[in-house]
N, C-alpha and C positions, 0 to 999 in steps of 0.2 A: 551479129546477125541473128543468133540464136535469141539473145533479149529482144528484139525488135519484134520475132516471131513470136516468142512468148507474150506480149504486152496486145499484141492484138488477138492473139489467141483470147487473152483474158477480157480484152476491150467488148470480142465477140460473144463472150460466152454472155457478158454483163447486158448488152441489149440484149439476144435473146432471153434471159432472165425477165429482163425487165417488159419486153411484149406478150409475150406469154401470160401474162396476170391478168388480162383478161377476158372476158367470155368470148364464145364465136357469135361471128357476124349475122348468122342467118336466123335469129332471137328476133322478133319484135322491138321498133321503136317507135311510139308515141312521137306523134308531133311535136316540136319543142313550143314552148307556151313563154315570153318574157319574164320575170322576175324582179318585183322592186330590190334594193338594195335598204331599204328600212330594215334597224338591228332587229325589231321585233314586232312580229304581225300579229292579230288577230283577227281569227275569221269567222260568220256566223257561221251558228250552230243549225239551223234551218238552211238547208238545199233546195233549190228549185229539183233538183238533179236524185231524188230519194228514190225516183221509181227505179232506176238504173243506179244506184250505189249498192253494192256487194257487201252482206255482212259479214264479216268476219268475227269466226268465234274467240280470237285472243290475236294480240299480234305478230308472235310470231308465223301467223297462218298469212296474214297482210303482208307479211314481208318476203316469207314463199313465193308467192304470187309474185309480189314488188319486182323479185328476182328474173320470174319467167318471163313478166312484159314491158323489163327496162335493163336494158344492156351497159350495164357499168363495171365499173372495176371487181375485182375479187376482194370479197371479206371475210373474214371471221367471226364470230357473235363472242364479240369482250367478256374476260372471265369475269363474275362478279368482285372479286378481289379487284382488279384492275378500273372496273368502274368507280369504285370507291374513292381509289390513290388518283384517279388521272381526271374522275366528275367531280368527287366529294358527294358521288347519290348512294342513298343507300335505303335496300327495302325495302323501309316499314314507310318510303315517300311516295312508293308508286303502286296504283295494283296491277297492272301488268307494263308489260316494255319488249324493246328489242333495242339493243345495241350494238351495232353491226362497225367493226374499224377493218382500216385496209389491212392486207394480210403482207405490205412493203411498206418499210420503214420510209421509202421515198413517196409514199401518197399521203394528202390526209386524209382520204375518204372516208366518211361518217356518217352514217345513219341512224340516229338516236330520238326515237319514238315512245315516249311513257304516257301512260293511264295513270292520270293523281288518283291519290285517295281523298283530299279535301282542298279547300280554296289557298288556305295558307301551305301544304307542300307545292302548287301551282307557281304561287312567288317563289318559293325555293328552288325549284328546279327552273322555271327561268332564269333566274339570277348563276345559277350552279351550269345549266350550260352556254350561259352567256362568257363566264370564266372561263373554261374548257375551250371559245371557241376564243378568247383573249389569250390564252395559254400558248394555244398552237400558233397564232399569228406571230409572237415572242419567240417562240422555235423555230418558226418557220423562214421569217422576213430576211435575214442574210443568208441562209440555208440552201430552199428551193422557192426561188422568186415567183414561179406557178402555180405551184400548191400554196402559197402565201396568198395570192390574188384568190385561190377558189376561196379559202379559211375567213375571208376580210369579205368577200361578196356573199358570203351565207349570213343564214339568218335565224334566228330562234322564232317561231310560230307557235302560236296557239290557236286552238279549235275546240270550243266546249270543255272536255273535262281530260286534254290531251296538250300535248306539248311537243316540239322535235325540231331537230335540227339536222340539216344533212348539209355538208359538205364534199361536194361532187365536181367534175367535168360537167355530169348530167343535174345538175340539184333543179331544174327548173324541171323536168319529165320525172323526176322520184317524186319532186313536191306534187306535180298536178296529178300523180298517183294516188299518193298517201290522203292530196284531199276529196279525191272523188270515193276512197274508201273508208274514211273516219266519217 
């Protein structure tokens, strides 16, 4: 009786844990917008949409914001060390970034946002989170069959002199963020 009580005690505490990771409800959401499933997009650099795009002076100010008017999972911003061992990026590839992973070993969630420095780290860093998003789907596929499906439906995108890939529940309201703000 006692193990039975313990096992759900611990069952309980484990969903609470695991709902918890998220923001509150009463945050802004953006309409959701569809999504190809293409491994890699590019998108013009010329907006109809410039008088109403917000500039951001680096991104991780973009991604502040991202936070305030798109309700997703909780993350943490990847220590450099870890982008290294888990991207292969490093650097002297990008002139600015944000790298945002989920802060539970049970999500993939991913937000990974770089400003190249020149045309050829552009190839590199697509190619580098094309792996990263090949990696996770390797880890993930007999693992958590959900978060496999988000990892296999994301996509690496380009835009002018930028790159990223998010991996979400929401990747379709982070993406139509990221592009009304790059």
């Amino acid at each position: 009786m006692k193990k039975k009580i313990f096992i759900t005690t611990l069952l309980l505490a484990a969903a609470l844990s695991v709902c918890a990771c998220g923001k509150s409800s009463d945050e802004k959401e953006p309409k959701k917008e569809s999504s190809s499933k293409t491994e890699t997009q590019s998108k013009d650099t010329g907006s109809k949409d410039t008088e109403n795009k917000k500039s951001y002076e680096s991104l991780a100010k973009l991604y502040e914001d991202l936070e305030k008017n798109v309700e997703f999972e909780q993350t943490f911003e990847a220590p450099e060390e870890y982008v290294e061992n888990a991207f292969g990026i490093t650097s002297d590839m990008y002139e600015d970034s944000v790298i945002y992973i989920a802060d539970s070993e049970l999500s993939a969630c991913t937000v990974a946002i770089l400003k190249t420095t020149d045309k050829d780290n552009m190839e590199t860093l697509i190619e580098l989170l094309k792996t990263y998003k090949t990696s996770k789907e390797d880890e993930l596929e007999d693992y958590l069959p959900e978060q496999y499906d988000l990892v296999k439906d994301s996509k690496v995108v380009t835009k002018g002199e930028y790159v990223y890939l998010v991996i979400s529940d929401k990747a379709s309201e982070i993406t139509k963020f990221i592009e009304a703000a790059l």
